[in-house]
N, C-alpha and C positions, 0 to 999 in steps of 0.2 A: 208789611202793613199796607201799601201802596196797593200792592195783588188784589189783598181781601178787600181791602175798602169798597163800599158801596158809592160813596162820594169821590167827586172829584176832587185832586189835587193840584195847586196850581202857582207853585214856586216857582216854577218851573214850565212855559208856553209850550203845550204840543197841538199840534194837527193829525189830522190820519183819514189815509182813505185807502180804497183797496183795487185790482183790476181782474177781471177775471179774463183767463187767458183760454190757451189751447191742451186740449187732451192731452193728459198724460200717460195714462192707463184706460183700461174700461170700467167708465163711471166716474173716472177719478181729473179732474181739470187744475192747473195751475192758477195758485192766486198770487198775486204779488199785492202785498203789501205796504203802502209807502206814509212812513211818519218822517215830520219835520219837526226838529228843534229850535225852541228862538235863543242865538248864542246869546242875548244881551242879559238873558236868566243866570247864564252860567256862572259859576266862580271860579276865574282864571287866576293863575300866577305868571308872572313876568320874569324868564329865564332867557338868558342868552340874547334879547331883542324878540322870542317869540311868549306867547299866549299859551299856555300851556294847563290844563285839565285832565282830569281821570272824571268818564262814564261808566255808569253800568245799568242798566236796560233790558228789561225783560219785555218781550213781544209774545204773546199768546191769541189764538184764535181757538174758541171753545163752541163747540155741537150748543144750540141754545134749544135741542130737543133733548140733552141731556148723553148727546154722545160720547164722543173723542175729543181730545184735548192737546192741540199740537203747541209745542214752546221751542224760543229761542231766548237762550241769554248769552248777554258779551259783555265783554271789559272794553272801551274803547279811550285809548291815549290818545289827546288832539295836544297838538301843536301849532299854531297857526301865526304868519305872519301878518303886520298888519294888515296887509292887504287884504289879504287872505281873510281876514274875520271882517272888513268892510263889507268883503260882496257877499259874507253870508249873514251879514245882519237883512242884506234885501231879500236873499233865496231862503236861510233858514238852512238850519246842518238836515240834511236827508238822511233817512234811517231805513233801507227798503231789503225785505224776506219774501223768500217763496214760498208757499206751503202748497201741499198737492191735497187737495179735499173733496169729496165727494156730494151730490147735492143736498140742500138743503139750508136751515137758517144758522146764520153764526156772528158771534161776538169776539171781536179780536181788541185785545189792550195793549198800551204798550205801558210801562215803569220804566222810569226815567228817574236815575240817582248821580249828583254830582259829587267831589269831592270834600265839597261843605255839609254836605248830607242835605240838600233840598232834593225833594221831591215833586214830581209831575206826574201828571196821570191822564190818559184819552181812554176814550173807547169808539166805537163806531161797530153799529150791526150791519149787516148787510145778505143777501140770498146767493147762493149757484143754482143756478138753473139745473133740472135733470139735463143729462150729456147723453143725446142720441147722436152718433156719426155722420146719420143723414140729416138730420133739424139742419135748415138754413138760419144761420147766427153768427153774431158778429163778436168778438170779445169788446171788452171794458177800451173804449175811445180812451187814448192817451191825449192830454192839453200839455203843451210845452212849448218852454222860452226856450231850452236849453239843451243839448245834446251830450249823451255822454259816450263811452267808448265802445265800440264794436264788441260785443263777443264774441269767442274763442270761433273762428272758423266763418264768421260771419261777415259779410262783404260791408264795408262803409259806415257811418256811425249810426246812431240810433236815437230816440228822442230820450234824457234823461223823465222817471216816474219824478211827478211832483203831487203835492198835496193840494199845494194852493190852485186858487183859481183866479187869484189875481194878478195882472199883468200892467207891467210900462209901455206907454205911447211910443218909447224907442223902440219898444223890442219888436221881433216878429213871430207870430206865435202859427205852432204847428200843430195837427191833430191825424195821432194814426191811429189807425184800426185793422183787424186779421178777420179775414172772413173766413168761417167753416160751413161745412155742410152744402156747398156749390153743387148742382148737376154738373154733370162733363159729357160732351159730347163722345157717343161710343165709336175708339176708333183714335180720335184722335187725342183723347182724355182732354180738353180744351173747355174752359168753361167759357160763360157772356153775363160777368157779374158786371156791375155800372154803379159809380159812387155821382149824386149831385148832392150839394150843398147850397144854402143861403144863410149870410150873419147880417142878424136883425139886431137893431138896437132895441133899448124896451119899448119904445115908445112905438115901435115895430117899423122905422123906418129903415131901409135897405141900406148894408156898408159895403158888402161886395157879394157875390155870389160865384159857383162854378157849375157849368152847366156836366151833366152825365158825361163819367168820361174812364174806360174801361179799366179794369182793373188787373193787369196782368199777374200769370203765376210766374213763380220765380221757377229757380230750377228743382227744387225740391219739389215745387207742386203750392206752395206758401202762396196763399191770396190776401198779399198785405199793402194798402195803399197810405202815403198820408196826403193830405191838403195843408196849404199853410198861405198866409197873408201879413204884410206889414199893418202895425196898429198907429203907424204917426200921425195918419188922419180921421184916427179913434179920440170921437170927444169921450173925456170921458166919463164913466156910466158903466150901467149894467148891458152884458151881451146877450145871446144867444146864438149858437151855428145847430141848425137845422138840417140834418142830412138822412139822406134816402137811398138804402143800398138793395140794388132790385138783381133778379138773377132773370133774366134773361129768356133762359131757355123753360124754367116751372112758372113764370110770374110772381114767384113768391118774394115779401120787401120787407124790410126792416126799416122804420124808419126811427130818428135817434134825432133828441136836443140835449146839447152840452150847453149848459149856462158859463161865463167869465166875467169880467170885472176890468176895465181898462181904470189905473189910478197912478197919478203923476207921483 
């Protein structure tokens, strides 16, 4: 019911946004996905000193030209100490899928069903760009409090995908991004990509800025940079980071504004 419904449903608090990543095939680019749950919806039961729930959750992303139709469903058992369900009443339980899709417009849902039988429902449309190897392009900017764990082979942590875009004046908030499609210099395969930023307040006064500053390959050849600043002398208000990723060696630039939210 929740699938087919034209309406939202809303027992149940969801978010949802999406990131568009790097190649995966030809044509074909990584999207991640990321919905957030608000636990204060849920119906727990009280077992042993924990918090205790049954989910289950359909995530689809569907061709809105009437293509392909990719799905994920899960059963997911939470348990959560109190603690534990404190600090996701601030973050919100995170629900994040990959899907490899090809260009074009798409509509992804999620269905969210608790133990009680309430029901919740998001949607969010969003575009892939056509994927040419040489197009100079940046993937989907990550905003994040929070860092989650390394992948399988992958050096140091990573920034956890969030929905929200709203952040604490304690926190410090970080912002990555992977660039494709770089020249390389022939010979020594070397690119001269340059990230600078500026975070404006709305009212468009200046809170900090970084000026151009090179974006090195990793060993794989990976052009992924983040920037990050503390918010505690973030009044708060609405944001904006401002950034301008130039290559160097074509002239060619991207430039990109991510909106946040500083709230006590």
């Amino acid at each position: 019911r929740g699938l087919d419904s034209p309406w939202a449903l809303d027992d149940i608090g969801l978010r949802l946004t999406h990131f568009v990543g790097r190649e995966t095939s030809p044509g074909t680019v990584r999207v991640s996905v990321a919905a957030e749950v608000d636990p204060g919806d849920l119906g727990f039961e009280s077992q042993k000193g924990e918090d205790v729930a049954v989910l289950q959750f359909v995530m689809v992303a569907m061709s809105r030209d009437g293509g392909d139709q990719f799905r994920h469903d899960q059963e997911v058992d939470l348990k959560l100490t109190p603690e534990m369900r404190s600090e996701l009443a601030r973050t919100w339980l995170p629900i994040v899928r990959d899907f490899e899709l090809g260009a074009g417009s798409y509509r992804t849902k999620v269905v969210l069903r608790d133990g009680t039988g309430r029901l919740g429902t998001v949607t969010h449309d969003f575009e892939v760009p056509e994927i040419d190897p040489l197009h100079f392009r940046v993937s989907t900017p990550v905003l994040s409090d929070m860092r989650a764990p390394a992948e399988d082979g992958q050096p140091g942590d990573r920034l956890a995908l969030v929905a929200r875009r709203v952040f604490a004046p304690e926190s410090a908030l970080f912002c990555r991004l992977e660039v494709y499609g770089a020249a390389r210099i022939e010979g020594s395969g070397r690119s001269r990509v340059t990230l600078a930023y500026e975070v404006r307040r709305s009212d468009g006064v200046l809170y900090t800025r970084g000026d151009p500053s090179v974006i090195e390959a990793a060993a794989d050849g990976t052009l992924s940079h983040m920037i990050g600043f503390p918010l505690h002398a973030a009044p708060p208000g609405d944001y904006e980071i401002a950034m301008q990723i130039k290559d160097g060696l074509t002239g060619k630039t991207v430039d990109l504004r991510e909106p946040f939210a500083v709230t006590p």
